[in-house]
VOGU-3710 file (C-alpha; in Angstrom, 3 decimals, decimal comma):
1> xxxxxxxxxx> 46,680/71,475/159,034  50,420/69,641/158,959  53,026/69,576/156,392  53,382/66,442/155,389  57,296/65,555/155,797  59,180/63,257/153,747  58,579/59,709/156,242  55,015/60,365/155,735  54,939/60,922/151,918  56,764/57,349/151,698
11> xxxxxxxxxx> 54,295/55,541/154,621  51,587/56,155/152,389  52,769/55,625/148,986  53,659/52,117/150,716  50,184/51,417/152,322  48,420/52,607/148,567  50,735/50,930/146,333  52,016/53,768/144,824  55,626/54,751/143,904  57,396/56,795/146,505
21> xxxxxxxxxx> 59,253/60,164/146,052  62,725/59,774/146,111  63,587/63,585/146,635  61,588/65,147/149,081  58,831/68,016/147,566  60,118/71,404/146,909  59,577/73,978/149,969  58,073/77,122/148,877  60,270/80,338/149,393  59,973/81,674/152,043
31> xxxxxxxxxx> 58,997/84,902/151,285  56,769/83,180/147,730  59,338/84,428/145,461  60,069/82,622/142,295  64,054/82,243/141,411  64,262/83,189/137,958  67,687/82,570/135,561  69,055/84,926/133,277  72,547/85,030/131,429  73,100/81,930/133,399
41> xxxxxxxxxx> 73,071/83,819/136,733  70,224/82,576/139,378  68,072/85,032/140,639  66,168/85,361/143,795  62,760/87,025/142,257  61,683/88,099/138,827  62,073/91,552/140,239  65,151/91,115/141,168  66,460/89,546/137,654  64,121/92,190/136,176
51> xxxxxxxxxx> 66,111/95,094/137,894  69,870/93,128/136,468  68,439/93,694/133,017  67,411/97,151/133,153  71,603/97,528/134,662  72,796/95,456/131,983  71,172/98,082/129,634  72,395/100,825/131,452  76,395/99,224/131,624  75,474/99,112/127,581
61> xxxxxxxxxx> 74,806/102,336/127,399  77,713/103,822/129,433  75,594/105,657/132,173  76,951/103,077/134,800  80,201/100,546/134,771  81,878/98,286/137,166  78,378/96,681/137,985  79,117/93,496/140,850  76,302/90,986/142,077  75,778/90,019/145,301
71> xxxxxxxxxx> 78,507/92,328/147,163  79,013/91,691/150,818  79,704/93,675/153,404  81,000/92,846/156,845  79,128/94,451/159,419  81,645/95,302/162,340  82,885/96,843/165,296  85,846/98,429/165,896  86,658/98,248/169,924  90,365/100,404/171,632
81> xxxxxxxxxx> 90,979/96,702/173,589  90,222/94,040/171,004  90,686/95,284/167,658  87,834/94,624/165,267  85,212/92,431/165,951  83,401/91,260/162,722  79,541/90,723/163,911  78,304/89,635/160,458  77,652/90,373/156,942  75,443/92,172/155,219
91> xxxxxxxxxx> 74,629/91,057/151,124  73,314/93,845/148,627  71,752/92,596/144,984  74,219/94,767/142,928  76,770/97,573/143,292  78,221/99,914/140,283  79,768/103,159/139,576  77,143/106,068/138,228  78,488/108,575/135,565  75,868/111,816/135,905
101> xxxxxxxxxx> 76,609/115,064/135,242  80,648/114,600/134,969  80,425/112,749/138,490  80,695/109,275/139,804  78,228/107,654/142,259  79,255/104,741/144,065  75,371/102,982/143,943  74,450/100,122/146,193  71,053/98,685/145,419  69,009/95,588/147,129
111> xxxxxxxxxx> 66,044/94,698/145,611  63,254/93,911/148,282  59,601/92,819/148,492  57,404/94,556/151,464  57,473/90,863/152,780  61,255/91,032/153,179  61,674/93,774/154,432  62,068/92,646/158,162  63,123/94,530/161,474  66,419/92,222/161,393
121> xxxxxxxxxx> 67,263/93,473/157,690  66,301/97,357/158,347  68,994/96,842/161,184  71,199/95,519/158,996  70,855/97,816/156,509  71,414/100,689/158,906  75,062/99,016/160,681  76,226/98,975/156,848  75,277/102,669/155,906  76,452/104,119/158,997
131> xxxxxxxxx> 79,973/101,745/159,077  80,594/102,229/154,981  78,954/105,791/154,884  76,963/104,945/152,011  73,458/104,856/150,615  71,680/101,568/150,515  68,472/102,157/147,546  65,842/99,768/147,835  64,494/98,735/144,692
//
């Protein structure tokens, strides 16, 4: 079975008489999430909107603050002869401050699917923990 592209969609609205798309049918994503708004913010997956809310509550109730969406960070290497060399970046779902027990936590959470979570994003998420010394949680 083919995907039918946009060309053909039009060729055979125009052999049956039919009107023809003028925006070409929505791909589905690629790993069949659904993006999902809330507070005006796209999300990637109801899980992953899900998981802001249950932060939101938390920021409400003082247990976390400083909560940031979508933080990057650049995945590099530091070499004696050329300095640093930046080989990518790597982008969480959300990072905040925990207050438990008279201490801060800096947290760093991605929310992932067992779909997404793919040999090339466990290596990512490794360069980052080992270059930032840091804890990525996988929600």
């Amino acid at each position: 079975m083919t995907r039918w592209k946009l060309a053909d969609v039009r060729a055979h609205a125009a052999r049956h008489g039919t009107a023809a798309l003028t925006t070409p049918p929505k791909d589905r994503e690629k790993f069949g999430n659904q993006k999902v708004q809330v507070d005006g913010i796209w999300f990637d997956s109801k899980k992953e909107s899900a998981h802001y809310l249950l932060l939101k509550m938390r920021e409400r109730l003082k247990e976390i603050d400083g909560l940031e969406l979508q933080p990057v960070f650049p995945i590099y290497i530091d070499t004696p002869d050329r300095g640093r060399i930046v080989c990518g970046n790597f982008t969480a779902d959300f990072r905040y401050w925990e207050h438990y027990c008279g201490k801060d936590t800096l947290r760093v959470i991605d929310v992932k699917s067992p779909a997404s979570k793919t040999e090339a994003y466990q290596l990512r998420k490794k360069l980052v923990e080992a270059i930032y010394n840091i804890e990525i949680i996988e929600a």
